[in-house]
C-alpha positions as CSV (number, residue, x, y, z in Angstrom):
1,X,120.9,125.4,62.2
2,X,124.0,126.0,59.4
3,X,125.8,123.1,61.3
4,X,122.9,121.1,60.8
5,X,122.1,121.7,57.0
6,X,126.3,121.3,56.4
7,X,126.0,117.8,58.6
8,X,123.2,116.3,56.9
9,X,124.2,117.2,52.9
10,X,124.8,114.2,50.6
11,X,128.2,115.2,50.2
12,X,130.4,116.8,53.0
13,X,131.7,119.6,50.7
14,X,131.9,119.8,47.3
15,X,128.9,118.5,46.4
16,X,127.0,121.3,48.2
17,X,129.5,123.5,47.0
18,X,128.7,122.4,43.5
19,X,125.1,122.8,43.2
20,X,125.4,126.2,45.2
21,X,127.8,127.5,42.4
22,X,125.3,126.4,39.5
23,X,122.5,127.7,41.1
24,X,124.5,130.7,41.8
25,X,125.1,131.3,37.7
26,X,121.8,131.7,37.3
27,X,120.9,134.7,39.5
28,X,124.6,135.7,38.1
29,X,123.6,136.8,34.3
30,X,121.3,139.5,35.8
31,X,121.9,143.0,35.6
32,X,123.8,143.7,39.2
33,X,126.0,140.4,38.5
34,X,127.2,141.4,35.3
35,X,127.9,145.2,37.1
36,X,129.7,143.5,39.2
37,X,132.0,141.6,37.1
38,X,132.7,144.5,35.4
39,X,133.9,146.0,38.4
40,X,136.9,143.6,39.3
41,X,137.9,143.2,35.6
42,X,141.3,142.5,35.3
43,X,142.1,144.0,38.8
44,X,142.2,140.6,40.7
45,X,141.8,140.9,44.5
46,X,143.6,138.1,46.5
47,X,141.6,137.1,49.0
48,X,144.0,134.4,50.8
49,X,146.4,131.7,49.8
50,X,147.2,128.2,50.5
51,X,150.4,126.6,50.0
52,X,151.1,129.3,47.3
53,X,147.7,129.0,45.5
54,X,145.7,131.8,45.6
55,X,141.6,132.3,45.7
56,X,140.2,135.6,44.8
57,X,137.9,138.0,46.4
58,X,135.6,137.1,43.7
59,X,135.5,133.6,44.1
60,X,134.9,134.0,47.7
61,X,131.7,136.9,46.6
62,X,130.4,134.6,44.3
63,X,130.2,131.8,47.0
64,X,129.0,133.9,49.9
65,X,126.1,135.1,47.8
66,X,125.0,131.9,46.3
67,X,125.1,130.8,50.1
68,X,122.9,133.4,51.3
69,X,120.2,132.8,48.4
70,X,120.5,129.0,49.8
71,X,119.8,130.2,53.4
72,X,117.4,133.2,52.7
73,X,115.2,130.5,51.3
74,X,115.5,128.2,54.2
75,X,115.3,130.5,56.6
76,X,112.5,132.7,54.9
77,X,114.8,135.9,54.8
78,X,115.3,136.2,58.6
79,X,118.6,136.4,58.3
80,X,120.7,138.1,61.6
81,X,124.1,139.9,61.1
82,X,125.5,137.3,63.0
83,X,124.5,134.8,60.8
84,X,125.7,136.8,58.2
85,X,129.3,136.6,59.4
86,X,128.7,133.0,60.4
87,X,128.2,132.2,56.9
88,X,131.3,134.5,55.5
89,X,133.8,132.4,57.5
90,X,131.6,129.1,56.7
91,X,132.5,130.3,52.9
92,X,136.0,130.8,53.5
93,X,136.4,127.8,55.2
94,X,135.0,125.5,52.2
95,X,137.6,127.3,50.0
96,X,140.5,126.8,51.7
97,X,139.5,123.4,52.2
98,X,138.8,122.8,48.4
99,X,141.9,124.0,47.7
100,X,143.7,121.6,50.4
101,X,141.3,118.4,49.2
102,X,142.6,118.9,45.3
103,X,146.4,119.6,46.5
104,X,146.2,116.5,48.1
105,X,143.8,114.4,45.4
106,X,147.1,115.6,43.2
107,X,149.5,114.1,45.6
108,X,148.0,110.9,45.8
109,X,148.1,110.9,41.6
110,X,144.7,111.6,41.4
111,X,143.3,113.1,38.2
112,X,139.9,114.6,36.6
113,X,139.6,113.7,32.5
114,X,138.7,115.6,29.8
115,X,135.8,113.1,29.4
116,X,134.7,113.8,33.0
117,X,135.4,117.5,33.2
118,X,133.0,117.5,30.0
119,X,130.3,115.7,31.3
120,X,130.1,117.3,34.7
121,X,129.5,121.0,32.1
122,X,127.3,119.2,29.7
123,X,125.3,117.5,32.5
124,X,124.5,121.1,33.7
125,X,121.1,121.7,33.8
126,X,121.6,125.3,33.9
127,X,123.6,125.3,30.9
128,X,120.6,123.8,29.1
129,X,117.8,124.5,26.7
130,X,114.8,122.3,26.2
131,X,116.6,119.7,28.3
132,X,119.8,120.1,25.6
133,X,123.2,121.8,27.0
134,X,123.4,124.9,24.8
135,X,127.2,125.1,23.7
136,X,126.9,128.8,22.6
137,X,125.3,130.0,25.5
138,X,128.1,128.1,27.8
139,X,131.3,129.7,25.6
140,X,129.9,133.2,25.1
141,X,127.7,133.9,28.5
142,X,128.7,131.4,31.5
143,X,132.6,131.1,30.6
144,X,133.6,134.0,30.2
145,X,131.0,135.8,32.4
146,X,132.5,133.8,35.5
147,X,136.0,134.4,34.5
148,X,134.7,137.9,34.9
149,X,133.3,138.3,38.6
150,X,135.7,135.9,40.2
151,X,138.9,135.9,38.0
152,X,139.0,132.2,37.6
153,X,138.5,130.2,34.5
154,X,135.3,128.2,35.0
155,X,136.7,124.9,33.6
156,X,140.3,125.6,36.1
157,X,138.0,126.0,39.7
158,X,135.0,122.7,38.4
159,X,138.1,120.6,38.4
160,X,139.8,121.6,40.9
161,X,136.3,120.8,42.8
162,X,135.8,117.5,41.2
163,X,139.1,116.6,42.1
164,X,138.6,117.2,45.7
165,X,135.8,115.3,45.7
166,X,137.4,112.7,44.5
167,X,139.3,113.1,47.7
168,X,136.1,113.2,49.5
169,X,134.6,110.2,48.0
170,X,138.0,108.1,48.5
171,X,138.2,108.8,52.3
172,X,134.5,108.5,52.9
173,X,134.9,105.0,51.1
174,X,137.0,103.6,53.9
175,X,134.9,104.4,56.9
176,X,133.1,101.7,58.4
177,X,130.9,101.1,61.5
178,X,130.7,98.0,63.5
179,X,127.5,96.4,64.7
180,X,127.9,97.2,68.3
181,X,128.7,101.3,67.0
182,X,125.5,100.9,65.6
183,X,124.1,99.2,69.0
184,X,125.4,101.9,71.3
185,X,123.5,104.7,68.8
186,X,120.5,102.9,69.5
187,X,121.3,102.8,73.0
188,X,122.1,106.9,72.8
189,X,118.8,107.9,70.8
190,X,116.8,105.6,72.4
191,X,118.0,105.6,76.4
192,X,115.8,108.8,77.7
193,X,117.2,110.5,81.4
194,X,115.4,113.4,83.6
195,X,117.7,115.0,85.7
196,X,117.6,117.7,88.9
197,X,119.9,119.7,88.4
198,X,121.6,121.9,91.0
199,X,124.0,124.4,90.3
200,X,126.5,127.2,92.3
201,X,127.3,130.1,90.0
202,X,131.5,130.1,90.2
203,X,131.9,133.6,90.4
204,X,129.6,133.4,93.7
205,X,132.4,131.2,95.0
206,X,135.4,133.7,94.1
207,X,133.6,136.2,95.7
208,X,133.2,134.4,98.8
209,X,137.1,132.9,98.6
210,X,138.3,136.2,99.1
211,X,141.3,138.3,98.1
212,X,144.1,135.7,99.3
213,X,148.0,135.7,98.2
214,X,147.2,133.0,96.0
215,X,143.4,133.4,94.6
216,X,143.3,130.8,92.6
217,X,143.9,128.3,96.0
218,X,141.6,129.9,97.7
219,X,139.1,129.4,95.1
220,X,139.7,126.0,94.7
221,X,140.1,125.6,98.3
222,X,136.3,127.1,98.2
223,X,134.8,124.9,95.8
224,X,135.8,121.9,97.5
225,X,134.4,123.3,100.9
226,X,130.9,124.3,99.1
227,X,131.2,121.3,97.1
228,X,131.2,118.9,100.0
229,X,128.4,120.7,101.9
230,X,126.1,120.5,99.3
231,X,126.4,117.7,98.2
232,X,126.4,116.3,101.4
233,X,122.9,118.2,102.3
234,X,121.6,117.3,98.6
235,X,122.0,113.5,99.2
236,X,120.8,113.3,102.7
237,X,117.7,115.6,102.2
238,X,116.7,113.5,99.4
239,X,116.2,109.8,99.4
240,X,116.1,108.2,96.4
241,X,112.6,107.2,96.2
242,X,110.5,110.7,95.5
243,X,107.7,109.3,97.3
244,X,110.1,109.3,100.6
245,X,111.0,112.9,100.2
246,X,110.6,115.3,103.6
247,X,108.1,117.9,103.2
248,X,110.3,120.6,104.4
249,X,114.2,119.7,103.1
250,X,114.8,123.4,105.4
251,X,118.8,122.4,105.2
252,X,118.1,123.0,101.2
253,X,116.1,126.3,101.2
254,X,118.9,127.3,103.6
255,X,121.5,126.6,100.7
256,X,119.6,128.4,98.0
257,X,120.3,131.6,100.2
258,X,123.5,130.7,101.2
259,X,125.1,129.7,97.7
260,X,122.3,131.9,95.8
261,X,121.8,127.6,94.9
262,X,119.5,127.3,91.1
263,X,117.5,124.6,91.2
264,X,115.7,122.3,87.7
265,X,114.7,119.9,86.3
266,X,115.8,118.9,82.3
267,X,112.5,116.8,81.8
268,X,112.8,113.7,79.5
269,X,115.8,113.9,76.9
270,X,117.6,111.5,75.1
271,X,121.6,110.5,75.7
272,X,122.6,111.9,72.3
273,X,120.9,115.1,73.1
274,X,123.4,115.8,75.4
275,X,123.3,119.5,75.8
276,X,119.7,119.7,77.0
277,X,120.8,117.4,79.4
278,X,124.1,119.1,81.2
279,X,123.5,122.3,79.4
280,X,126.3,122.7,76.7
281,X,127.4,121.6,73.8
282,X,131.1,121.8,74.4
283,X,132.7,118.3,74.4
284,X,135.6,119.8,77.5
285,X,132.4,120.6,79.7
286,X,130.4,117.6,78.9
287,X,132.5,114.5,78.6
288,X,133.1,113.9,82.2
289,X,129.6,114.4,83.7
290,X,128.1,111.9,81.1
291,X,130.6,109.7,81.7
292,X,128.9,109.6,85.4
293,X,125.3,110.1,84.3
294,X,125.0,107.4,81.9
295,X,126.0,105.3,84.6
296,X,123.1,106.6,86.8
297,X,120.2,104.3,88.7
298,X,117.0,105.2,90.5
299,X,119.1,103.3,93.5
300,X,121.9,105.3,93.0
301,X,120.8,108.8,91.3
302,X,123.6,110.7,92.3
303,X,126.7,111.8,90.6
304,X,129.4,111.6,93.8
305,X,131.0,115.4,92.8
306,X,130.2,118.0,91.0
307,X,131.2,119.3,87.5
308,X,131.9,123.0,86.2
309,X,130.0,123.9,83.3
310,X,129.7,127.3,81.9
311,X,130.8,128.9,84.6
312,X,128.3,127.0,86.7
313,X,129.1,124.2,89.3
314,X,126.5,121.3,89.0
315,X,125.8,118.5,90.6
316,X,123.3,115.7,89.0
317,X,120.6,113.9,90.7
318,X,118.5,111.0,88.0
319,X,114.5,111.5,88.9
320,X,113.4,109.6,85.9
321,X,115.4,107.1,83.1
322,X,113.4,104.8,80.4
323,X,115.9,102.9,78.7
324,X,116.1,101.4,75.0
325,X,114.2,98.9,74.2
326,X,116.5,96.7,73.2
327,X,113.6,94.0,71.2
328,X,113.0,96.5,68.7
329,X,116.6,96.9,67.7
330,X,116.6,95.1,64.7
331,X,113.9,96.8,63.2
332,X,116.0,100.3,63.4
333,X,119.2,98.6,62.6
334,X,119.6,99.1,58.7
335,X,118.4,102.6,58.9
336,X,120.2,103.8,62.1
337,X,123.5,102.1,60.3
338,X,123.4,104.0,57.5
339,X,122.7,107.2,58.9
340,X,125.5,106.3,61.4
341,X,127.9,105.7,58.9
342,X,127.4,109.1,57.1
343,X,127.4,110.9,60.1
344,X,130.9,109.3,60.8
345,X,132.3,109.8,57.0
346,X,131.5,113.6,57.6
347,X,133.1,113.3,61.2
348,X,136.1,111.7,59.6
349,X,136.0,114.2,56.6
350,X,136.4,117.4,59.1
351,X,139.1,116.1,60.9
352,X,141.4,115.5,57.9
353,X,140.3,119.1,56.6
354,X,141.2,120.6,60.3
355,X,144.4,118.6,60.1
356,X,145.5,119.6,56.7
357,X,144.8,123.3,57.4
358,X,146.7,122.8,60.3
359,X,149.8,122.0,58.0
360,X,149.2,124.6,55.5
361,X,150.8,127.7,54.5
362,X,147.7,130.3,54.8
363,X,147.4,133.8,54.5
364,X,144.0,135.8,54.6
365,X,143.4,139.3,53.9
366,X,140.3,139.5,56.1
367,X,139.4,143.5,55.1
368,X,138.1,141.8,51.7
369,X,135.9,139.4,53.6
């Protein structure tokens, strides 16, 4: 669900991170916040560093808990500790990538103006009263009362995040998508599969290759063997018309015991919900089978081998498939392109972010996380 809110904000990064921080100063100038503050005062904690610039342990507490106000809201407090930690690393993650986005904006000559960096405090609403920004109350409360709990000037972290989004907003500018990217979505959200799915559980099949001089062989050796005898019974118990199928399929029930076989059925999904169709979300386990089930036809339902997933091997049989209907493309097409497109600037932001952290000198001190 945190993938999914990050995936589908207006802005990849800093824009979330933007309205988080001003919604943050807020809850901020209470009591506990300003007890805070006073406890890191002038006794900076460095959190981690990249390519020599630091971010404090403040920073990073000031983040995580205008995160978790976001998400207590959203998910009406049911929070788990898992989440918790989720969203730790999730804050540490937009940090260091702030920090890489404006190195680079600076590279690349990019720069923030006092005209800008003005209107982006002015524009504030939080920094307002009676829909006027409220000079005083900015210089002698939200300046240096931020300076305080993270030990950053206020002014020095908004433009080093309007500068990297700046970066954001230059690369997301140069993504495009073609017409037929935006035909094969259509073809993904609207092509619908059911699939039988029958699956061998692969430690079953170390435990039956035995303790050999070479286990892994043997197992391999193993899974070819069971491989070809059930698919072999699978296909030639089963003809691909249901309405042909033997009332007994005995070789079958005799595999289930056998191979401790699982039998089921996904039911009517879509192509781009992938996972509820081969059962993970991992792009190294799926790839390959949906490169074969795709491909798939009442005529021909079966995919010819079968595919390890999740420590499961499964082999895919096509029971039901209603494909797009391709006369009502058009209609979709302007919407579907545009939410294309912004899923595809976010994919393209990621990947640079990944690839400049990559590059970067880092160091974390992970006991103040």
């Amino acid at each position: 669900m945190l993938d999914h809110l990050r995936n589908h904000a207006a802005s990849w990064l800093t824009k979330t991170l933007l309205g988080l921080m001003s919604i943050g100063l807020i809850f901020f100038f209470g009591s506990s916040g300003l007890r805070r503050a006073e406890g890191i005062k002038n006794s900076p904690n460095i959190l981690a560093e990249v390519n020599g610039e630091k971010i404090t342990q403040g920073l990073f507490e000031m983040n995580y808990e205008n995160q978790m106000r976001f998400y207590e809201q959203i998910f009406k407090g049911n929070i788990s500790e898992e989440m918790k930690e989720k969203a730790k690393q999730d804050t540490l993650d937009q940090l260091l990538r702030i920090k890489l986005f404006a190195q680079e904006a600076k590279k690349m000559g990019v720069r923030v103006s006092k005209s800008e960096l003005i209107e982006a405090i002015t524009q504030n609403p939080n920094f307002s009263k009676d829909n006027v920004f409220d000079k005083n109350f900015y210089l002698k409360q939200v300046k240096p009362g931020f300076f305080k709990q993270t030990q950053v000037d206020y002014e020095d972290y908004l433009n080093e995040i309007l500068l990297a989004e700046k970066f954001e907003d230059l690369n997301r500018d140069s993504v495009k998508v073609s017409d037929e990217e935006v035909k094969e979505e259509y073809s993904l959200n609207k092509t619908e599969l059911n699939l039988e799915k029958y699956s061998v559980d692969l430690n079953k099949i170390q435990s039956q290759a035995g303790t050999e001089s070479n286990p892994e062989k043997a197992k391999e050796q193993k899974t070819k063997e069971i491989e070809q005898e059930v698919f072999s019974t699978l296909s030639e118990s089963q003809p691909s018309n249901p309405k042909d199928k033997k009332k007994t399929p005995s070789a079958i029930e005799v595999l289930k015991k056998k191979y401790e076989l699982k039998d089921e059925s996904t039911g009517f999904y879509s192509l781009r919900e992938r996972a509820a169709l081969v059962g993970s979300t991992e792009i190294k386990d799926t790839k390959e089978p949906l490169q074969c089930i795709v491909q798939l036809t009442l005529e021909n339902p079966w995919c010819r081998k079968a595919y390890p997933i999740e420590n499961q091997l499964v082999f895919f049989k096509l029971v039901g498939r209603k494909d797009a209907d391709m006369e009502k493309f058009d209609q979709e097409k302007s919407k579907l392109a545009g939410d294309l497109l912004n899923r595809k600037k976010n994919l393209v932001l990621k990947q640079i972010a990944d690839k400049l952290l990559q590059k970067a000198k880092t160091t974390t001190n992970s006991n103040l996380m």
